[in-house]
C-alpha positions in Angstrom: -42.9 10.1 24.0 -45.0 7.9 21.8 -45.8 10.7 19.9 -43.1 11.7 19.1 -41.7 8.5 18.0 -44.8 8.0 15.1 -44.5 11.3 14.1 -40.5 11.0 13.4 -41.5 7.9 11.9 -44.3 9.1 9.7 -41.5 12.4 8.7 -38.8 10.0 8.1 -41.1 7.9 5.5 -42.2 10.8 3.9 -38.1 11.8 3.9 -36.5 8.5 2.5 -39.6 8.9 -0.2 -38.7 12.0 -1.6 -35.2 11.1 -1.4 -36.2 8.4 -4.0 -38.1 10.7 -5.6 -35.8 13.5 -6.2 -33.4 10.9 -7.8 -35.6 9.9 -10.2 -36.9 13.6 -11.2 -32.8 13.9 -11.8 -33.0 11.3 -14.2 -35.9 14.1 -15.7 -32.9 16.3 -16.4 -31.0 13.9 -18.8 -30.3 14.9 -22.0 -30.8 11.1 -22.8 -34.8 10.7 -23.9 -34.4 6.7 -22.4 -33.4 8.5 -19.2 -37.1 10.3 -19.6 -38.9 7.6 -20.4 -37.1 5.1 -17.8 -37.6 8.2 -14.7 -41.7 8.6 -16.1 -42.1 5.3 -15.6 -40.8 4.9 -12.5 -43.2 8.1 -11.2 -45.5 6.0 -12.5 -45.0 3.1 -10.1 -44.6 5.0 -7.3 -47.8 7.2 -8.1 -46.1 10.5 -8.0 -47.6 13.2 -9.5 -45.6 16.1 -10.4 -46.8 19.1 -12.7 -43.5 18.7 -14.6 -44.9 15.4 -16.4 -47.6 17.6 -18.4 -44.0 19.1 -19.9 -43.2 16.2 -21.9 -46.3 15.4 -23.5 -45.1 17.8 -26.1 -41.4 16.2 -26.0 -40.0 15.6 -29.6 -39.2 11.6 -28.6 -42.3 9.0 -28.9 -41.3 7.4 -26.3 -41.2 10.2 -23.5 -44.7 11.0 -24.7 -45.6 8.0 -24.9 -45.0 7.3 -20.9 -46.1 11.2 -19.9 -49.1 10.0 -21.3 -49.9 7.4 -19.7 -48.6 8.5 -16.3 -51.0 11.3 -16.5 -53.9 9.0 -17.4 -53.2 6.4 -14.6 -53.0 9.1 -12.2 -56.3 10.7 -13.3 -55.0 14.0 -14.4 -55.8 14.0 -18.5 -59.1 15.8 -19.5 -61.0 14.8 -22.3 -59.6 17.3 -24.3 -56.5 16.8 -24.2 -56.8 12.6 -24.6 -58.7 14.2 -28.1 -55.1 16.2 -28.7 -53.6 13.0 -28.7 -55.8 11.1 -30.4 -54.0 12.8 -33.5 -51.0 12.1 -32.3 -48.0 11.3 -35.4 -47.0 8.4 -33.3 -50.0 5.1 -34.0 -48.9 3.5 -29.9 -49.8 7.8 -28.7 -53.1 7.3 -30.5 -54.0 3.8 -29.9 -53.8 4.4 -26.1 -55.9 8.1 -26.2 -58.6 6.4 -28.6 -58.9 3.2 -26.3 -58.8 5.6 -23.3 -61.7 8.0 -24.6 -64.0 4.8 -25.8 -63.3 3.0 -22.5 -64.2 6.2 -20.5 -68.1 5.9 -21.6 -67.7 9.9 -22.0 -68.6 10.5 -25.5 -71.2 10.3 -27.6 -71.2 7.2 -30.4 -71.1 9.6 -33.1 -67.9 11.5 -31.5 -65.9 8.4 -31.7 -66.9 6.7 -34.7 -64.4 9.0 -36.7 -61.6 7.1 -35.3 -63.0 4.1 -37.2 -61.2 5.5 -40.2 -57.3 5.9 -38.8 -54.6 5.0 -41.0 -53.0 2.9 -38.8 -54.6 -0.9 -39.2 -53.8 -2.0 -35.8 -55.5 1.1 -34.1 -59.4 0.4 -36.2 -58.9 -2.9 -35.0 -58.1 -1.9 -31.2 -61.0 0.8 -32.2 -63.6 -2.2 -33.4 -63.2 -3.9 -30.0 -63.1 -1.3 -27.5 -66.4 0.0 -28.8 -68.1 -2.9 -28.8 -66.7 -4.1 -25.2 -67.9 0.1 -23.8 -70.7 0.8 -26.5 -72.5 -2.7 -27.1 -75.9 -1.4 -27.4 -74.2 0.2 -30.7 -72.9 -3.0 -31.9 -74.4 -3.3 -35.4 -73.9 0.5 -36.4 -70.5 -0.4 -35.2 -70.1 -3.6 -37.5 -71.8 -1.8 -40.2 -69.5 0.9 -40.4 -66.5 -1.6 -40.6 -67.6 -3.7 -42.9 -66.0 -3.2 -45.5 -62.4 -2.3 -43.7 -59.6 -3.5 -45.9 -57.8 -4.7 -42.6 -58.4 -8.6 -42.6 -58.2 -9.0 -39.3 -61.2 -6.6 -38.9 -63.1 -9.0 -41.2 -62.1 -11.9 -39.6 -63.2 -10.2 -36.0 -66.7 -9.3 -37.6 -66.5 -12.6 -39.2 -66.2 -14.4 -35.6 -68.8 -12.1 -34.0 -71.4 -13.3 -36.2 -70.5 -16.6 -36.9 -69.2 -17.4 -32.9 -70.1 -21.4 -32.7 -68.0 -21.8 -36.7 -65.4 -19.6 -35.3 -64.8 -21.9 -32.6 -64.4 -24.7 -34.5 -62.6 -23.1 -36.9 -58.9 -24.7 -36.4 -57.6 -21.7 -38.8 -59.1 -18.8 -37.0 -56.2 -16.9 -34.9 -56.9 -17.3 -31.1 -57.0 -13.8 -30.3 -59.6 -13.4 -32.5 -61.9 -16.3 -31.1 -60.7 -14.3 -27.6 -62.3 -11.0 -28.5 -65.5 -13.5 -30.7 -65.8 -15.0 -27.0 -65.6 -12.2 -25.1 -68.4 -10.1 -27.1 -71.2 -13.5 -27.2 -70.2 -13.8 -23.4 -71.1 -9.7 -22.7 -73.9 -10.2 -24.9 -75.9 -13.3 -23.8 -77.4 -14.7 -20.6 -75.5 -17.6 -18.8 -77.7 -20.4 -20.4 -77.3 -18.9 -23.9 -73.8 -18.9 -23.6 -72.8 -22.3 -22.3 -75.2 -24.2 -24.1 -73.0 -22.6 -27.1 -70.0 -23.6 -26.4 -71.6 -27.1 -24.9 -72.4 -27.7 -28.6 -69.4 -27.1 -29.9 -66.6 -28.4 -27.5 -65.4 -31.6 -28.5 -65.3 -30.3 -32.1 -62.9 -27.8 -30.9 -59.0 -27.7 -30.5 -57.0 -28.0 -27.8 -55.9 -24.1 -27.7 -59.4 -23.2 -28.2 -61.0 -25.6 -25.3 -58.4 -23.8 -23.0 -60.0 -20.4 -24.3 -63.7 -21.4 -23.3 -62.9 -23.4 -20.1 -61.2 -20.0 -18.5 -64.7 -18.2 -19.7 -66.7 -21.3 -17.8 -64.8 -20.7 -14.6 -66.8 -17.2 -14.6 -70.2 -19.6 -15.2 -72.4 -20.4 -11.7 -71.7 -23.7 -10.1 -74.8 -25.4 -11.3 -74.5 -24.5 -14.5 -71.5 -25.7 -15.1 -70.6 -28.6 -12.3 -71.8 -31.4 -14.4 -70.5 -30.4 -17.8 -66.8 -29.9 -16.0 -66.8 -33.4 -13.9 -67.8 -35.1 -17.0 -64.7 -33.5 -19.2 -62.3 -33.9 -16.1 -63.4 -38.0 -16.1 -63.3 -38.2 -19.2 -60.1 -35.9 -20.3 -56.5 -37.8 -21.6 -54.7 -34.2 -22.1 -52.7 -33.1 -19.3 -52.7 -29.7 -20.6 -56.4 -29.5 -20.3 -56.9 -31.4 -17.5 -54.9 -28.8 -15.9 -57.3 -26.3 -17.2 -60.3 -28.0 -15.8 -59.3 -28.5 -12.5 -58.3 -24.8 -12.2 -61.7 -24.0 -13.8 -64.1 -26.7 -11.3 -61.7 -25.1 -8.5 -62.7 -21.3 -9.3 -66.7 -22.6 -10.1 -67.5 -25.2 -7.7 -64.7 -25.2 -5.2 -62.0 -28.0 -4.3 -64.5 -30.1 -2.3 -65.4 -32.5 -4.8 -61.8 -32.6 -7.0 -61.6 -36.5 -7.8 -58.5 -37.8 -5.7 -57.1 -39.5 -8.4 -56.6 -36.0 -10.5 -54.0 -35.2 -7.3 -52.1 -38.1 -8.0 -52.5 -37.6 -11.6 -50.5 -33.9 -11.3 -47.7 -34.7 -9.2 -47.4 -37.6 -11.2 -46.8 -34.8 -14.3 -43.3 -33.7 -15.1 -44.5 -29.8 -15.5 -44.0 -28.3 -11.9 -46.8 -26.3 -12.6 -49.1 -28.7 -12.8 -47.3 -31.0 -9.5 -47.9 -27.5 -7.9 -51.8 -27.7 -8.6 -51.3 -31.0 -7.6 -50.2 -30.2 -4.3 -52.1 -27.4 -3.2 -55.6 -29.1 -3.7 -53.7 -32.0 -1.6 -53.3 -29.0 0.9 -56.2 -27.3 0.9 -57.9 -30.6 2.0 -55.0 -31.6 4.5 -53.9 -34.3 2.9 -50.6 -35.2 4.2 -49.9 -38.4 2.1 -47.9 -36.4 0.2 -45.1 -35.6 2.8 -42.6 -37.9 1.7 -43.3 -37.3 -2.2 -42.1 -33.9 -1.3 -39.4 -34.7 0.9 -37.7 -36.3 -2.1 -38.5 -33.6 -4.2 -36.2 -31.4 -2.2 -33.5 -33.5 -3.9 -34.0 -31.8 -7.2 -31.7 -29.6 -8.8 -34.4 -27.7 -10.4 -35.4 -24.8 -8.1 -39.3 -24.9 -9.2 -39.8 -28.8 -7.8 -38.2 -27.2 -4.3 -40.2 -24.2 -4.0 -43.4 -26.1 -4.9 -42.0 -28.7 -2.0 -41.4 -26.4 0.5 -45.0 -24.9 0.4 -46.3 -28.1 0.6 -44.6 -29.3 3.7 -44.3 -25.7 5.4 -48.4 -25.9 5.0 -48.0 -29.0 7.3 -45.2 -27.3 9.4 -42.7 -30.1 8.6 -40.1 -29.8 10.7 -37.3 -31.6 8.9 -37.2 -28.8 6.5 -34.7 -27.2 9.0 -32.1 -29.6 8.1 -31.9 -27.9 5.0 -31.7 -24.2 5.9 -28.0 -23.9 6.4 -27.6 -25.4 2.7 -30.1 -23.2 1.2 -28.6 -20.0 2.8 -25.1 -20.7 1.4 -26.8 -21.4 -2.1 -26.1 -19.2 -4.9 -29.3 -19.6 -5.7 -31.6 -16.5 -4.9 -34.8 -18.6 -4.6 -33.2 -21.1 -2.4 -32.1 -18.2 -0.1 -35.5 -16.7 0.0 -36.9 -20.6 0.4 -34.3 -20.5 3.6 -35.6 -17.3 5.0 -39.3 -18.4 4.4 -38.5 -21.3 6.5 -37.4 -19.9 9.3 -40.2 -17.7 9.4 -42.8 -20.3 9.0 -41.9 -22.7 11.2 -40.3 -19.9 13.9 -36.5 -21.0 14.2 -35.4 -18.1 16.2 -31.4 -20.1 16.4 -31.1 -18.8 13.0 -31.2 -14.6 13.4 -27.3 -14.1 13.2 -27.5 -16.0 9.6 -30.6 -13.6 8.9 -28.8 -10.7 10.5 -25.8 -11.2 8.3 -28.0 -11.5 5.0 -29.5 -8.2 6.0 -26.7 -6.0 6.1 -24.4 -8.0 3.1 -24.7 -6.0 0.1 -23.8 -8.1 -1.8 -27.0 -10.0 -1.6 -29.8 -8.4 -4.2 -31.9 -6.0 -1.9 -35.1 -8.2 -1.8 -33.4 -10.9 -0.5 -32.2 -8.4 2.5 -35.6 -6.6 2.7 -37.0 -10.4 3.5 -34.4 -10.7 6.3 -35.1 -7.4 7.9 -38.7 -8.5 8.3 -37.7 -11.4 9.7 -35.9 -9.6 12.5 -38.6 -7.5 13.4 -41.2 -10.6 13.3 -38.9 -12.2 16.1 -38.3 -8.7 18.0 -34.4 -9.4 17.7 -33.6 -6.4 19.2 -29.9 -7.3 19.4 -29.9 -6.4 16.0 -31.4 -3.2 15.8 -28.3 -1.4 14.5 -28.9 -3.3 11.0 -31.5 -1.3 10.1 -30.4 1.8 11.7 -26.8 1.7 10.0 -28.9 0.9 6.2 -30.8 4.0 7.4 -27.5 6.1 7.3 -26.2 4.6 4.2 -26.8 7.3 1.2 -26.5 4.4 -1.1 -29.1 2.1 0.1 -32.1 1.9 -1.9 -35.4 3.5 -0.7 -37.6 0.3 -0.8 -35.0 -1.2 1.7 -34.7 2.1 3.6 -38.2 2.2 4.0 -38.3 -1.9 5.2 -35.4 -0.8 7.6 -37.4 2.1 9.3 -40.6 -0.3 10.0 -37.8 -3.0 11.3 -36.4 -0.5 13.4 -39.3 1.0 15.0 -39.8 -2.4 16.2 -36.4 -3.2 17.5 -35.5 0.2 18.9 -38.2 2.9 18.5 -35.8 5.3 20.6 -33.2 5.3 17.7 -36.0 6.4 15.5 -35.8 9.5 17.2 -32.3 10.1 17.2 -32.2 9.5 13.4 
């Protein structure tokens, strides 16, 4: 009888997925090219692949080509040949994405690709210029050398930075995206050493934008390398904005262990919930509990961020008194303070709340994650009362497939018999 029940199970996935499916490949049908491009893309989330796509490569809209191209080349199912086809593409957004998708393949040969160095389009040479020398860096100079004399200022500015990196840093001018791609290329192209004692140089004469850029590369540096050169800027740092950044990159490099106390206090202290969050998860990640009645009050808040950041705290710490503001939450018309409610419940296992669960589950009127949420709460607590929920939303023709899906796993829990009879 087992058996039987996972392989009804296992047909009645594949079912309420093709269900979905054939919907969307409706949408295929519309006369409407949004409707195209809107149904590729969701193929493309669900990582459907259909021979139909390879259709509307050749459709008269940009956009429909645009997504049947990339569907087919997140799937795996473009050959070189064709990418080439639509490297010539009329459409510059068609040919920026089959030029950066042959380069970044490592199929060709230098010379094969060079030729795209001379599109019309300014934005694609540019894309063109870093893409080879992120996949071909050992052809870095022929590369440069070729461009050198592109019109395109950006170009010059990119070669510029390449060759001048430590200037471009502290150049307050330079556009960041540019010192991005500069920091990237002297990252991939020097040891560890080389590169932080380059930036080491150059840090305090940098701005704060650009200090953020170089502290997410030092993240990626080995602990002792970096451990010092990070303390030193966290003791010594008056921005909160880059404080922020240094904790995150100490955190990533040399772990939470030795995060100064007084940087805790500093963050949920700060009036940006991001950084009260960072605040409070080193606090947890230590088990440090002095912070249980800072977040107690933060519940208070009418802002949703401050509550959510609260909640994790305390539900890290299993603090029961967060029940007292479950009813309140579920009768918010908030949909973060309902979810907040839900997560609640589960965490801290308050079973004497299932018929408020069980009546978020099958209201439509609640958005369908909210209700997917609930159903997995009633199959974490076996409520088997309430097994005809997910068995009714099963029925429904107009349920969605994500919650049909979350109903069939919640049911096979509750009532595997029923799984059957479906």
């Amino acid at each position: 009888m087992a058996s039987d029940i996972i392989e009804t199970y296992k047909h009645l996935e594949e079912k309420i997925k093709s269900q979905e499916a054939k919907q969307i490949f409706e949408m295929l049908d519309s006369q409407y090219p949004s409707f195209k491009s809107r149904a590729i893309q969701e193929l493309t989330k669900l990582n459907i692949d259909s021979p139909i796509i390879k259709e509307f490569l050749e459709d008269y809209d940009v956009s429909v080509r645009y997504y049947a191209f990339k569907h087919m080349h997140k799937l795996g199912i473009l050959d070189d040949e064709l990418i080439k086809k639509f490297a010539q593409d009329i459409s510059p957004s068609i040919r920026k994405e089959a030029i950066v998708s042959l380069i970044s393949s490592g199929t060709e040969e230098f010379e094969e690709l060079i030729v795209y160095s001379d599109d019309p389009e300014p934005s694609i040479r540019y894309a063109f210029l870093i893409t080879m020398l992120e996949f071909y860096y050992e052809d870095a100079e022929k590369i440069i050398e070729k461009m050198r004399k592109d019109p395109y200022d950006k170009i010059q500015k990119l070669i510029y930075s390449i060759e001048n990196f430590q200037e471009t840093l502290k150049n307050k001018e330079m556009e960041l995206n540019i010192k991005k791609a500069a920091t990237l290329r002297f990252f991939e192209t020097n040891n560890n050493i080389t590169f932080f004692n380059s930036i080491k140089e150059v840090y305090s004469e940098c701005d704060e934008n650009t200090k953020i850029l170089v502290i997410k590369f030092l993240a990626g540096l080995p602990t002792d390398l970096v451990k010092s050169f990070l303390e030193e800027k966290i003791n010594s740092e008056k921005s909160e904005k880059l404080l922020f950044e240094l904790a995150k990159a100490f955190k990533k490099s040399c772990g939470i262990e030795d995060i100064p106390s007084w940087l805790v206090e500093q963050f949920v202290n700060s009036k940006d919930t991001k950084i009260i969050d960072m605040g409070l998860k080193i606090a947890c990640e230590n088990d440090d509990m002095a912070l249980v009645d800072f977040c107690r009050n933060l519940l208070k808040e009418i802002d949703d961020n401050y509550i959510v950041i609260a909640v994790n705290y305390l539900l890290h710490f299993k603090d029961y008194s967060l029940s007292d503001h479950i009813l309140d939450y579920l009768n918010s018309l908030s949909t973060k303070k309902i979810n907040l409610a839900l997560k609640i419940i589960k965490n801290l296992k308050l079973d004497n709340y299932l018929d408020n669960v069980a009546e978020i589950s099958t209201n439509k009127k609640y958005p369908s994650t909210v209700r997917k949420n609930s159903l997995l709460i009633l199959k974490q607590f076996k409520a088997k009362q309430h097994w005809e929920i997910p068995y009714n939303i099963l029925k429904d023709p107009m349920e969605s497939g994500k919650l049909k899906l979350a109903s069939l796993n919640t049911l096979l829990k509750l009532n595997a018999q029923m799984v059957v009879e479906l």
